[in-house]
N, C-alpha and C positions, 0 to 999 in steps of 0.2 A: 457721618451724617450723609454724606453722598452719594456713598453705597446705600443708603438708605430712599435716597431719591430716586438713586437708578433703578432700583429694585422694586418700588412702587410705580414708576411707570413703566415697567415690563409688566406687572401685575395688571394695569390701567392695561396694555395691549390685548391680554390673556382675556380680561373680561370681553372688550370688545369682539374679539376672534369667537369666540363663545357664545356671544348673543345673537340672537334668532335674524333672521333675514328673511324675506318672502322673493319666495323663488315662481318660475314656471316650471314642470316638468317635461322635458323633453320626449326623454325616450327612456321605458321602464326603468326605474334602480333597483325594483325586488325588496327586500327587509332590508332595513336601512334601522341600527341602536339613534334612538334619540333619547332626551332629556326622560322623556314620558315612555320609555321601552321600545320595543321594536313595534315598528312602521312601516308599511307597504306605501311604497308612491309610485304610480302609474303614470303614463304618457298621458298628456293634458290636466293635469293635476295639480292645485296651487298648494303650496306648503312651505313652512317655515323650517330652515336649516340653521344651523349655528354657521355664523359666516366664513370659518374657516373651511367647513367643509361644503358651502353654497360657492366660493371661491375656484376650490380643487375641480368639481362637480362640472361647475362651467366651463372651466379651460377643456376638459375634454368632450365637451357638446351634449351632458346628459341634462341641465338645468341651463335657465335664464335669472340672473339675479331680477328681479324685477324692481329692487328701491334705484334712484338714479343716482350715478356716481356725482362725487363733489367737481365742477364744471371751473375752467377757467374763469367765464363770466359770472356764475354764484360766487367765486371766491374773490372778486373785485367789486362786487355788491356788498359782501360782507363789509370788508374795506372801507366804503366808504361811509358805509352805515358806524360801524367802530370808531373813525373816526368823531364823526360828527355828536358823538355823546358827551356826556362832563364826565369829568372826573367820578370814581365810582357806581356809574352807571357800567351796565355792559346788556349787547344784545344776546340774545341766545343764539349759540349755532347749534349745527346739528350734533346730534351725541356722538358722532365717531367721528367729529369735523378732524381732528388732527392727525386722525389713522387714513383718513380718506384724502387729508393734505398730501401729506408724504405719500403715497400712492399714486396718485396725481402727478406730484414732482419727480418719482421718481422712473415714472413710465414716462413721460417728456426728457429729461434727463438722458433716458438709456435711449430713447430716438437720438438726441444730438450726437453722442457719444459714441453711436455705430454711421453718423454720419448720412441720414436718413431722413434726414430735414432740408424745408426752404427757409430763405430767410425769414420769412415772414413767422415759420414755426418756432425760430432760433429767439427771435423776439419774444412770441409770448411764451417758451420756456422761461427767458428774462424774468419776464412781469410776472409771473407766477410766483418765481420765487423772490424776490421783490414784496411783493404783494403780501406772503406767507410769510417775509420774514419782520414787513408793517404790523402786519394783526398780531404776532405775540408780540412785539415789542409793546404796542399802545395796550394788548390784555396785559401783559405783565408788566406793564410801569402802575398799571391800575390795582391790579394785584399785590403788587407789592408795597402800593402808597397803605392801601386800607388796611392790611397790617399792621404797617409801620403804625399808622394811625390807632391801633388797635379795635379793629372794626370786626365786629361778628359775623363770622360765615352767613349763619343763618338770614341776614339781612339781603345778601343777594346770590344766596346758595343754586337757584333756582336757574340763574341764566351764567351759572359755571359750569364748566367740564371736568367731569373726573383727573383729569392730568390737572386741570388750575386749581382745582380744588387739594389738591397735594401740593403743589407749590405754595399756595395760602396757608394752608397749615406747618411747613416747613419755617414757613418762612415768619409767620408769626409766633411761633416755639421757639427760635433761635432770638428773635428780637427778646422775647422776654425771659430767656436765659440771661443774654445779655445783661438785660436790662435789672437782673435779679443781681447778678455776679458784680454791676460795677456798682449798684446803689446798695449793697445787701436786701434789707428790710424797707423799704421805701417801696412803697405801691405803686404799682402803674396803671392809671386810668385806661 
């Protein structure tokens, strides 16, 4: 079964890396295979890339991603917003919040670790992940009560992420396996 989890959120990654992004064009790229066939993008030119290759693209100066990376300060607003909800409630982040956490963390991360930081960066590397590792705890204590509870996806499908929404379902399959194997025949509300 955890092979099973691991395998779905690589799957959750794939889709992300896959999905369109809105770039600026830099400096010509020529035919370029997209989703829709080949594509001509010109210098000053806005277009949608799948983010793995809007990624590549920029690191060597032919594109600007143009959506804004997930910020220290967005991700301590989230924070505090997730906090402050009840039980089963939850805010919506962005759709690639957790691919664009870890990216975040791990570009801070590899600053301290080459020793390229001040104190003050050494800090909110800290809080970042601090921070990142508040929000899934309070989504997944949530996550996991409304299963337990046997609560319907569909109910707050809407302000879950692809990665929670595989842990929701994992995690409510396994409850009423459970719950099948130790009661037999006894229904569970």
């Amino acid at each position: 079964m955890w092979g099973m989890i691991k395998g779905n959120i690589v799957l959750a990654n794939i889709y992300h890396l896959l999905s369109p992004v809105r770039v600026a064009v830099l400096r010509d790229l020529g035919r370029i295979r997209t989703e829709g066939g080949w594509e001509t993008f010109n210098r000053g030119e806005e277009a949608f890339l799948p983010l793995w290759l809007a990624k590549s693209l920029e690191k060597k100066g032919f594109v600007e991603v143009r959506e804004t990376p997930l910020s220290e300060v967005e991700l301590a607003k989230y924070l505090i917003v997730e906090r402050g909800l009840p039980r089963g409630k939850f805010q919506s982040l962005r759709e690639r919040f957790y691919l664009e956490a870890r990216d975040l963390y791990k570009k801070l991360k590899s600053r301290v670790s080459e020793g390229r930081v001040n104190a003050k960066e050494l800090l909110a590397t800290i809080k970042v992940e601090a921070d990142l590792k508040d929000i899934i705890s309070i989504r997944m204590n949530k996550i996991i009560q409304v299963a337990l509870l046997g609560g319907k996806l569909e109910e707050f499908e809407e302000q879950l992420l692809l990665e929670e929404k595989i842990l929701f379902n994992h995690t409510k399959n396994l409850v009423s396996t459970w719950f099948k194997e130790v009661l037999g025949d006894v229904q569970r509300e």
